[in-house]
PDB file of N, H, CA, C and O in Angstrom:
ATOM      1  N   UNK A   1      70.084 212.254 137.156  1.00  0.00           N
ATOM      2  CA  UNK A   1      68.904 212.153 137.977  1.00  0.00           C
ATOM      3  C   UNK A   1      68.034 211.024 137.459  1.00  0.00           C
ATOM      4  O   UNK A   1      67.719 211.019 136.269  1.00  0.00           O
ATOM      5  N   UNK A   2      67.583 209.963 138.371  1.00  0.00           N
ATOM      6  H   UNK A   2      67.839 209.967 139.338  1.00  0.00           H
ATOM      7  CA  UNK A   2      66.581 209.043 137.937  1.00  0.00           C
ATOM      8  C   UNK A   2      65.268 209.426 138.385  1.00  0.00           C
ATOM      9  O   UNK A   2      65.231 210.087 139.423  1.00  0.00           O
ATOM     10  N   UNK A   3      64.289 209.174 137.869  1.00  0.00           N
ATOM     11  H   UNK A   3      64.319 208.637 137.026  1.00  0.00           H
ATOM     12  CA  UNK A   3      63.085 208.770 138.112  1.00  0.00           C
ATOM     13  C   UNK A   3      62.421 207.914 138.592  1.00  0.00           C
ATOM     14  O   UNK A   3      62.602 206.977 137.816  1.00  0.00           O
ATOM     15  N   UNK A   4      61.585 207.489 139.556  1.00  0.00           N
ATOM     16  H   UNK A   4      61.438 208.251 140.187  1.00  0.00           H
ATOM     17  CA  UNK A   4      61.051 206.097 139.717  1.00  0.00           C
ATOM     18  C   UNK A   4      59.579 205.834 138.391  1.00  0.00           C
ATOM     19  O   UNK A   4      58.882 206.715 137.888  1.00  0.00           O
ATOM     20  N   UNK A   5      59.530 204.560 138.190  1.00  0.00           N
ATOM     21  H   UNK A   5      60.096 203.844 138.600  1.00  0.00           H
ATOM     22  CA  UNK A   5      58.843 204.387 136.895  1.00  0.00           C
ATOM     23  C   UNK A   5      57.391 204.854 137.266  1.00  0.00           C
ATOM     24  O   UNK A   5      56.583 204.817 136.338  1.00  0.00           O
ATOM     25  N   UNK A   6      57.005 205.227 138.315  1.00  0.00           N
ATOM     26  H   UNK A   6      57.662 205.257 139.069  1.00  0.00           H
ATOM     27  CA  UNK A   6      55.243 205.732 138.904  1.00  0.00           C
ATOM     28  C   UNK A   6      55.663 207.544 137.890  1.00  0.00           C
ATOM     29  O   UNK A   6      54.966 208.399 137.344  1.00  0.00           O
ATOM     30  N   UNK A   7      56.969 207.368 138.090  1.00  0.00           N
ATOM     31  H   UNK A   7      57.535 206.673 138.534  1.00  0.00           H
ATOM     32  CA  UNK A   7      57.201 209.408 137.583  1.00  0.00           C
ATOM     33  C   UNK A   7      57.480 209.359 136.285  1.00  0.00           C
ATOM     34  O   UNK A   7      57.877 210.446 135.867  1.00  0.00           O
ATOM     35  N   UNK A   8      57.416 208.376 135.350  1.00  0.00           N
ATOM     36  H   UNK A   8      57.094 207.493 135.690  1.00  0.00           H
ATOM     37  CA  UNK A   8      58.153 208.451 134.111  1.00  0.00           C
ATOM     38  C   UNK A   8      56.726 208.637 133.391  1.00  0.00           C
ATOM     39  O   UNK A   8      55.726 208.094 133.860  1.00  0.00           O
ATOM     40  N   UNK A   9      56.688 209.248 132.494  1.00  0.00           N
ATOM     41  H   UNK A   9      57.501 209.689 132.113  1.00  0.00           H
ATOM     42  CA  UNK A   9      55.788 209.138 131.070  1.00  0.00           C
ATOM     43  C   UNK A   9      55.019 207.762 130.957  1.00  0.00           C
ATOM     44  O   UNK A   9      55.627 206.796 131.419  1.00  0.00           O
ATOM     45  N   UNK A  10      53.573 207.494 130.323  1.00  0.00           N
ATOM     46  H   UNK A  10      53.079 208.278 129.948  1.00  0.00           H
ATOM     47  CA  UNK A  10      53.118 206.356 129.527  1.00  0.00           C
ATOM     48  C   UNK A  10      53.873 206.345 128.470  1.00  0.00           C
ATOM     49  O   UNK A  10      54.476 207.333 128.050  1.00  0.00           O
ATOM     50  N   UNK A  11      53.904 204.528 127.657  1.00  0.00           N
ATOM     51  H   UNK A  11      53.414 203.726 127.999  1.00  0.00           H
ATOM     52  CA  UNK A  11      54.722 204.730 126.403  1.00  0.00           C
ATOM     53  C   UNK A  11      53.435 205.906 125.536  1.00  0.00           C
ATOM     54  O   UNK A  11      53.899 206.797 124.825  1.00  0.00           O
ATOM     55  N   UNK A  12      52.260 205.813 125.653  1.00  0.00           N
ATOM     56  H   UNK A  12      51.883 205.089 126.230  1.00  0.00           H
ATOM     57  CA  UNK A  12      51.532 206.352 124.612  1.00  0.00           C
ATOM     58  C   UNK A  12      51.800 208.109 124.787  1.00  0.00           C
ATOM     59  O   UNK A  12      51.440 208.900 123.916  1.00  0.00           O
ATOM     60  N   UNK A  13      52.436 208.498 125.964  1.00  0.00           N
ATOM     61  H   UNK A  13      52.729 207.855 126.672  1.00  0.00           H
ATOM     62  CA  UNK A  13      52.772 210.154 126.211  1.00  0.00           C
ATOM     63  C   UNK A  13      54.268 210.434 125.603  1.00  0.00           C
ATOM     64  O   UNK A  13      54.405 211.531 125.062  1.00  0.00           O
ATOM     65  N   UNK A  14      55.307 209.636 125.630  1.00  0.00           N
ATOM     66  H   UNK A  14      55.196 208.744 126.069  1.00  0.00           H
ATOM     67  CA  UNK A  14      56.404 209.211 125.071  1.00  0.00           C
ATOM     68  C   UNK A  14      56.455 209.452 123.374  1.00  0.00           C
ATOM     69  O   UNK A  14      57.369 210.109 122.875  1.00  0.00           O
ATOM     70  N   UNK A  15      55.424 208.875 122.592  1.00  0.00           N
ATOM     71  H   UNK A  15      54.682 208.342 122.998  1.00  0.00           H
ATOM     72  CA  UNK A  15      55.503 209.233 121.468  1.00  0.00           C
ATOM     73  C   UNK A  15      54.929 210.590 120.689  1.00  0.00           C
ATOM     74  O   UNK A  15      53.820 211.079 120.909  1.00  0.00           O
ATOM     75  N   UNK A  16      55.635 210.959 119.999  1.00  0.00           N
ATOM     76  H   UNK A  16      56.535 210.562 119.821  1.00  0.00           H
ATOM     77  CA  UNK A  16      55.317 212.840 119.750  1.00  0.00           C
ATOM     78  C   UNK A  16      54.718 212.658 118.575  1.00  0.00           C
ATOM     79  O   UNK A  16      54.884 211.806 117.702  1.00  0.00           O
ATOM     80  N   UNK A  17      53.725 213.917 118.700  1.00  0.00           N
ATOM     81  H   UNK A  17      53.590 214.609 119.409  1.00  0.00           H
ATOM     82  CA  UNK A  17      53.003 213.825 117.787  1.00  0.00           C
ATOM     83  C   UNK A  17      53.793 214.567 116.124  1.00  0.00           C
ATOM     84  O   UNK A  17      54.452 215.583 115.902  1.00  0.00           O
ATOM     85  N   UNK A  18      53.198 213.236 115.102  1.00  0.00           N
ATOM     86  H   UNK A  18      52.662 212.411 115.282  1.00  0.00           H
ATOM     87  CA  UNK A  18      53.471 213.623 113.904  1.00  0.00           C
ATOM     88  C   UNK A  18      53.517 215.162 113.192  1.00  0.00           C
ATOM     89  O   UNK A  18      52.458 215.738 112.943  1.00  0.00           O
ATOM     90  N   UNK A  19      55.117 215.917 112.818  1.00  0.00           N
ATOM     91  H   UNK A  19      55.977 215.449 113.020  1.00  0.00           H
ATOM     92  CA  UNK A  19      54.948 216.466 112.339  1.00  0.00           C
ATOM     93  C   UNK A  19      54.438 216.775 110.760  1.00  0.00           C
ATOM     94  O   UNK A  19      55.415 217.239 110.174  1.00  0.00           O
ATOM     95  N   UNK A  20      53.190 216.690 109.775  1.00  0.00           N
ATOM     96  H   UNK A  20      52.396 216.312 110.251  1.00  0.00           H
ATOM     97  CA  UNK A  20      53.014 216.391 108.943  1.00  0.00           C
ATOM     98  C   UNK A  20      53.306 217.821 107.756  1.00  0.00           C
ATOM     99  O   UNK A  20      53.339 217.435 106.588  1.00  0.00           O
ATOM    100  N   UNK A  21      53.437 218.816 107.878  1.00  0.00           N
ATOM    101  H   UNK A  21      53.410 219.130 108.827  1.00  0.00           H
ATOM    102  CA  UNK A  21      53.433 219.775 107.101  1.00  0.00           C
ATOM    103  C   UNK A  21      54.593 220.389 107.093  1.00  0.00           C
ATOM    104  O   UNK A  21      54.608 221.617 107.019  1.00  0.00           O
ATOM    105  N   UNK A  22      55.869 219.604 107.173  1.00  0.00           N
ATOM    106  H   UNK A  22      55.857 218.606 107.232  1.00  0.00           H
ATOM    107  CA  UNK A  22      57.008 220.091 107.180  1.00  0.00           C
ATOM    108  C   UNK A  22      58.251 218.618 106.345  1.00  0.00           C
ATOM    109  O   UNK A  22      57.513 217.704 105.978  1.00  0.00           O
ATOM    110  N   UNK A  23      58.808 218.493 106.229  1.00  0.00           N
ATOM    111  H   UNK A  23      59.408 219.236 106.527  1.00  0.00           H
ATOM    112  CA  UNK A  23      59.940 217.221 105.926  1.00  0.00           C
ATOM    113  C   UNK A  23      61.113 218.003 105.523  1.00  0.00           C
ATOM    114  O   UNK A  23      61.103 219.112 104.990  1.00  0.00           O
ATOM    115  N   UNK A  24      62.417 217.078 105.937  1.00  0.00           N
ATOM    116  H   UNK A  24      62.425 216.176 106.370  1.00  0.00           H
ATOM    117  CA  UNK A  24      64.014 218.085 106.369  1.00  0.00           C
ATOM    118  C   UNK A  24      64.358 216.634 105.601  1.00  0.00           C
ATOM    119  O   UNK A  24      63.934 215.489 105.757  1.00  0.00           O
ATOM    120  N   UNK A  25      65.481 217.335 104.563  1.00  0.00           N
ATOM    121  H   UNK A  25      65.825 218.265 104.437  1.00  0.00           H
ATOM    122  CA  UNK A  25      65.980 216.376 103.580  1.00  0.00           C
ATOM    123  C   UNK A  25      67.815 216.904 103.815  1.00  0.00           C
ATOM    124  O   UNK A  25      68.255 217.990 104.193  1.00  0.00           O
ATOM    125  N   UNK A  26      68.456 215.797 103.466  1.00  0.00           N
ATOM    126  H   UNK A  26      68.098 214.915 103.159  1.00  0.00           H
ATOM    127  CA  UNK A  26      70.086 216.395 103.578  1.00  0.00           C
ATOM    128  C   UNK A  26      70.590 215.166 103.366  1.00  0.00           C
ATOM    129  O   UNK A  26      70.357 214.060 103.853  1.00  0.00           O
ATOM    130  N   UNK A  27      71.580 215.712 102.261  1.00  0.00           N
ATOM    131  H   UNK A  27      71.770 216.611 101.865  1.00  0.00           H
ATOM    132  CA  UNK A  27      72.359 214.878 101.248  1.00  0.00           C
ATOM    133  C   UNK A  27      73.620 215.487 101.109  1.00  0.00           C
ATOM    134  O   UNK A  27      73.715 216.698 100.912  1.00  0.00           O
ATOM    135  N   UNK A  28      74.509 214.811 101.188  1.00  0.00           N
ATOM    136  H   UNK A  28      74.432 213.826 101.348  1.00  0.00           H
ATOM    137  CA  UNK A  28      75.518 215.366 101.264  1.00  0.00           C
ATOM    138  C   UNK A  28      76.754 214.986 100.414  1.00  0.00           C
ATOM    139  O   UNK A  28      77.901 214.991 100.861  1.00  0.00           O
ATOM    140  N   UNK A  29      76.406 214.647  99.119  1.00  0.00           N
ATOM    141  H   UNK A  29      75.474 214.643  98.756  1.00  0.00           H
ATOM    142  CA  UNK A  29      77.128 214.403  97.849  1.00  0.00           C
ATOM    143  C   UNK A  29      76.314 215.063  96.536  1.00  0.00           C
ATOM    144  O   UNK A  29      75.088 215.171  96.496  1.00  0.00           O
ATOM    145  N   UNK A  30      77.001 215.377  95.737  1.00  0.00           N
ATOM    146  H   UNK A  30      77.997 215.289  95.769  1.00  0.00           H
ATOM    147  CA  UNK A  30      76.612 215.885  94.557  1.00  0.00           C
ATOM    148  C   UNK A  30      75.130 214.554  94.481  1.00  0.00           C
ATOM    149  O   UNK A  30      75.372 213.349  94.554  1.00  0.00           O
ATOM    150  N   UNK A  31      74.422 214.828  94.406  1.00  0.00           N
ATOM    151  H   UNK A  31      74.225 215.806  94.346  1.00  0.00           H
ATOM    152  CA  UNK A  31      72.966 214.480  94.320  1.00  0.00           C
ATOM    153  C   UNK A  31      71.687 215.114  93.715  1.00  0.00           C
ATOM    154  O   UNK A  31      71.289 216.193  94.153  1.00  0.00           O
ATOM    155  N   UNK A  32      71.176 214.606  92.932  1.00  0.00           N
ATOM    156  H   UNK A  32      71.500 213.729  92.577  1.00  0.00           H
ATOM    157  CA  UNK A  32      69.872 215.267  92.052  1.00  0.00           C
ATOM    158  C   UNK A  32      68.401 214.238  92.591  1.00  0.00           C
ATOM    159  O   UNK A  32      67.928 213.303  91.944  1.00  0.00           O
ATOM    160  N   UNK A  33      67.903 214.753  93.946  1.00  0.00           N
ATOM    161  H   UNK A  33      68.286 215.512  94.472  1.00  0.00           H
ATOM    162  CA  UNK A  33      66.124 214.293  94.228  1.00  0.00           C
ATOM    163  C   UNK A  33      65.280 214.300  93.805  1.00  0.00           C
ATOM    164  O   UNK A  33      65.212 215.403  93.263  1.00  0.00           O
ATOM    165  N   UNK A  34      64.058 213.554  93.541  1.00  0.00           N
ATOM    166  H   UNK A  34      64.113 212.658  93.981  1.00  0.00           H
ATOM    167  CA  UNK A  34      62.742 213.346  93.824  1.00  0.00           C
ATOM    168  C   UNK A  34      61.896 213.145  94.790  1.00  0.00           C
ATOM    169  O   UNK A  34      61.994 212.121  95.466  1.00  0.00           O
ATOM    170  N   UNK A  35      61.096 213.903  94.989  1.00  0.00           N
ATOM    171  H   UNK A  35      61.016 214.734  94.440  1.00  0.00           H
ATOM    172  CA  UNK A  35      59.995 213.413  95.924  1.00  0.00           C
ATOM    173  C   UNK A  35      58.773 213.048  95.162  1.00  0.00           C
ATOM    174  O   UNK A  35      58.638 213.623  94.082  1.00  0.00           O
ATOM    175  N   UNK A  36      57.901 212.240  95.504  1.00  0.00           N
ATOM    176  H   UNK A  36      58.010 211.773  96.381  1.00  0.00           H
ATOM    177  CA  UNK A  36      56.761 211.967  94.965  1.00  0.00           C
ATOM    178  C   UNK A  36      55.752 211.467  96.166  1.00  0.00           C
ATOM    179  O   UNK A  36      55.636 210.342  96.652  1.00  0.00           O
ATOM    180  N   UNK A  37      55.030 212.747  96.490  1.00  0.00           N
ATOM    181  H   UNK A  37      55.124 213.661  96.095  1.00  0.00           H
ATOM    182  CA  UNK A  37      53.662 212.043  97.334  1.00  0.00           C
ATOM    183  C   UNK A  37      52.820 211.078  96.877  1.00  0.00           C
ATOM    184  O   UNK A  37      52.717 210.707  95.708  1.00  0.00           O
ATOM    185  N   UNK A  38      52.142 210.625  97.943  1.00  0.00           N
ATOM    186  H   UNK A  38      52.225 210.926  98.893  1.00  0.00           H
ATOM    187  CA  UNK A  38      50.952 210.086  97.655  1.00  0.00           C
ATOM    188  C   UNK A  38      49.985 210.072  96.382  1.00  0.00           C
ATOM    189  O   UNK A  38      49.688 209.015  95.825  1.00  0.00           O
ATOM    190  N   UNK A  39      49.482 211.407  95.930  1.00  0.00           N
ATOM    191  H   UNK A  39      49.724 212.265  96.382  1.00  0.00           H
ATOM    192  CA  UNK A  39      49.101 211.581  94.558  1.00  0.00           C
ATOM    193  C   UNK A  39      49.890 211.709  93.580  1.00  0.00           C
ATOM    194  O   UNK A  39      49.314 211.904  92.510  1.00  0.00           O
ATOM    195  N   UNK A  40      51.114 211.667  93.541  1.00  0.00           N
ATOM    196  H   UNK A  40      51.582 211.509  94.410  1.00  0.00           H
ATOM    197  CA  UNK A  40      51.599 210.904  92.016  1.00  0.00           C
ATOM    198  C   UNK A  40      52.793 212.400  91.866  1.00  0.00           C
ATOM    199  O   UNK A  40      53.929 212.315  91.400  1.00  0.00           O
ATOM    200  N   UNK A  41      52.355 213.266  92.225  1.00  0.00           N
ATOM    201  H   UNK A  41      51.432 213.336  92.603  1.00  0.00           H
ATOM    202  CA  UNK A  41      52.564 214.681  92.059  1.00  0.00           C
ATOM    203  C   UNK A  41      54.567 214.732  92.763  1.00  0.00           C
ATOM    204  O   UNK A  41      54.859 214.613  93.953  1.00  0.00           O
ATOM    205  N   UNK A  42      55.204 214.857  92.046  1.00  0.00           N
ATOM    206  H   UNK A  42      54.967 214.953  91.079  1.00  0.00           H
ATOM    207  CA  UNK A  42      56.733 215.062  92.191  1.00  0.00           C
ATOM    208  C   UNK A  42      56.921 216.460  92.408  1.00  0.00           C
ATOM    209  O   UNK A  42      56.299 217.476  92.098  1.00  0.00           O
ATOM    210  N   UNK A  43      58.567 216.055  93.397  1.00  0.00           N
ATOM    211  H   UNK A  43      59.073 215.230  93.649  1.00  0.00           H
ATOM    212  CA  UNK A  43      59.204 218.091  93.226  1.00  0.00           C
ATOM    213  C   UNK A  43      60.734 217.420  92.894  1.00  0.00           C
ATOM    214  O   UNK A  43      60.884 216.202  92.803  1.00  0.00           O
ATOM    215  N   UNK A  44      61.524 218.113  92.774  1.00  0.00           N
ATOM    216  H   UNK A  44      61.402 219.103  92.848  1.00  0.00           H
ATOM    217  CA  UNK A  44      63.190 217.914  91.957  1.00  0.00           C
ATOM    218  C   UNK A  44      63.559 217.862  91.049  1.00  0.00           C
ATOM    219  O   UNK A  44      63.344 218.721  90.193  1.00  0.00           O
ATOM    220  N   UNK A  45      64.512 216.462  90.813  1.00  0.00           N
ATOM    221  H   UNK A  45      64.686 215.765  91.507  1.00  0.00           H
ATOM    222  CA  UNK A  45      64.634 216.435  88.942  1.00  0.00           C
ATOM    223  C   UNK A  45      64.422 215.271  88.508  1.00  0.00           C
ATOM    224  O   UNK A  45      64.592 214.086  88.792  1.00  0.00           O
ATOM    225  N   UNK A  46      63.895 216.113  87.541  1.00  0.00           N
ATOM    226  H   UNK A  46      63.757 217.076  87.310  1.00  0.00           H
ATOM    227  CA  UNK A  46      63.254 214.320  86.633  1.00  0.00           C
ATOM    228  C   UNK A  46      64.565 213.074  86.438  1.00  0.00           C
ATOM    229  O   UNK A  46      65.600 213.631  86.072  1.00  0.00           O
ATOM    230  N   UNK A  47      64.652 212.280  86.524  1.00  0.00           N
ATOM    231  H   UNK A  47      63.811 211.828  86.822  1.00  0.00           H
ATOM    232  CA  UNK A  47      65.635 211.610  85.735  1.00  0.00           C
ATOM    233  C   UNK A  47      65.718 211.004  84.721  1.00  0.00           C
ATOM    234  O   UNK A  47      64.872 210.231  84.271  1.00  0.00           O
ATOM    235  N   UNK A  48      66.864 211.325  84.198  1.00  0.00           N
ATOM    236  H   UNK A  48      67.550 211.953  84.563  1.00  0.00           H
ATOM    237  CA  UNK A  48      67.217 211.345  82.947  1.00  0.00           C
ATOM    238  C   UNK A  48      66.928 211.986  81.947  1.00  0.00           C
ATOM    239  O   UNK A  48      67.271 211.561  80.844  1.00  0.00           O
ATOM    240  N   UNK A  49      66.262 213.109  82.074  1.00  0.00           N
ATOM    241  H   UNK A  49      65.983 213.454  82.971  1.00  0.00           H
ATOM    242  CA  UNK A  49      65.829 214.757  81.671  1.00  0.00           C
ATOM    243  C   UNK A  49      66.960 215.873  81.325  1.00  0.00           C
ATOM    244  O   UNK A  49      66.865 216.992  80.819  1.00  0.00           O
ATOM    245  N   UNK A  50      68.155 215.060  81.839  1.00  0.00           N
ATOM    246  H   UNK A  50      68.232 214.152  82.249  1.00  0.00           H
ATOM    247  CA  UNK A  50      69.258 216.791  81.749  1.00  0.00           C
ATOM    248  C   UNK A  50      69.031 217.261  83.279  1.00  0.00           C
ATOM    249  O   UNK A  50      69.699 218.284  83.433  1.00  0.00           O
ATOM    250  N   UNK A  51      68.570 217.030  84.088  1.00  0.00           N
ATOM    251  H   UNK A  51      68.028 216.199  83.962  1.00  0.00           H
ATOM    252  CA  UNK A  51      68.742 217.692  85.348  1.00  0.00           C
ATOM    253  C   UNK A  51      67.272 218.936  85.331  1.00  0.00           C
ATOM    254  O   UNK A  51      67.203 219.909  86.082  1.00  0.00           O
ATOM    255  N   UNK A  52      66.075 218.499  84.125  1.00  0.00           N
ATOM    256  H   UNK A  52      66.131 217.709  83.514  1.00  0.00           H
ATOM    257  CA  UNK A  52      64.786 219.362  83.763  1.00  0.00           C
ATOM    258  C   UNK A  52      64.714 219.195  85.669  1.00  0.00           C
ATOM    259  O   UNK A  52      65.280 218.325  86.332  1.00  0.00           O
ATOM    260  N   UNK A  53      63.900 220.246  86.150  1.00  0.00           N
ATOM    261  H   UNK A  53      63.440 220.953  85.612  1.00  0.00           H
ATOM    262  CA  UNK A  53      63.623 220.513  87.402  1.00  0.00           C
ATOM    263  C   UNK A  53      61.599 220.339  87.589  1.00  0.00           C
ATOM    264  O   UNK A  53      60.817 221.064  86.973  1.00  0.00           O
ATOM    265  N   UNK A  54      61.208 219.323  88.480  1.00  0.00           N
ATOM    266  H   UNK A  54      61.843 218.735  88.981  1.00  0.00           H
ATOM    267  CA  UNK A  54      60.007 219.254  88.104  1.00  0.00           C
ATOM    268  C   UNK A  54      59.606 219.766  89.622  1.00  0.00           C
ATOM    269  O   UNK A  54      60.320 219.822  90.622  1.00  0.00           O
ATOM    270  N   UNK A  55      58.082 220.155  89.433  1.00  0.00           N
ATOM    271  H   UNK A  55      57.502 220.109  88.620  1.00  0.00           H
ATOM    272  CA  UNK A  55      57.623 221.139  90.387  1.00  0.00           C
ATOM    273  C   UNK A  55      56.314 220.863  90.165  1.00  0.00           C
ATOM    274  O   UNK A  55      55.909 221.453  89.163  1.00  0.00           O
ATOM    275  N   UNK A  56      55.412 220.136  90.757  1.00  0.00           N
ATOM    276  H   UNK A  56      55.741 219.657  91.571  1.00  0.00           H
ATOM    277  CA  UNK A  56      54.338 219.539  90.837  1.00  0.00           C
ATOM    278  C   UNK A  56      53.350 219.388  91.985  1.00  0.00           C
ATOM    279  O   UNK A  56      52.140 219.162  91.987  1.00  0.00           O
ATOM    280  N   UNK A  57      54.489 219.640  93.245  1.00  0.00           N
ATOM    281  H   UNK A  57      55.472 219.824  93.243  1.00  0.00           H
ATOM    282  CA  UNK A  57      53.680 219.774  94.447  1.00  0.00           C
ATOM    283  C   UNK A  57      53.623 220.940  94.779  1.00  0.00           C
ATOM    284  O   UNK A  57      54.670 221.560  94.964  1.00  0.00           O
ATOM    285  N   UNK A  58      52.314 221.578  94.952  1.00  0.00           N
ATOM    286  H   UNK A  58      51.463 221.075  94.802  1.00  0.00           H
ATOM    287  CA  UNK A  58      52.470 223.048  95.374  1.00  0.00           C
ATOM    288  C   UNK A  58      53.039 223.182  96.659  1.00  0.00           C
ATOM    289  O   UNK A  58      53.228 224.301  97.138  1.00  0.00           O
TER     290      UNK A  58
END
């Protein structure tokens, strides 16, 4: 089914709004992460720690 462009969305209705209080991570090899926000504050593993597990962002 087409639309004529008078029926389609603005680009500014088109873009969805930011989900900010959520993030979906997937890796799919033996892998050890970090995250580090904005304030400095990490979650995963440190590197080069032994695989120490850091937990910094509540």
């Amino acid at each position: 089914m087409f639309l004529p462009p008078e029926m389609l969305p603005s680009a500014a209705e088109q873009i969805p709004t930011p989900v900010t209080s959520m993030m979906v991570i997937v890796a799919f090899s033996p892998v050890e992460l970090t995250l580090t926000n904005p304030k400095g504050q990490r979650l995963g593993y440190q590197p080069g720690a032994n695989g120490e597990l850091v937990q910094e962002i509540p």
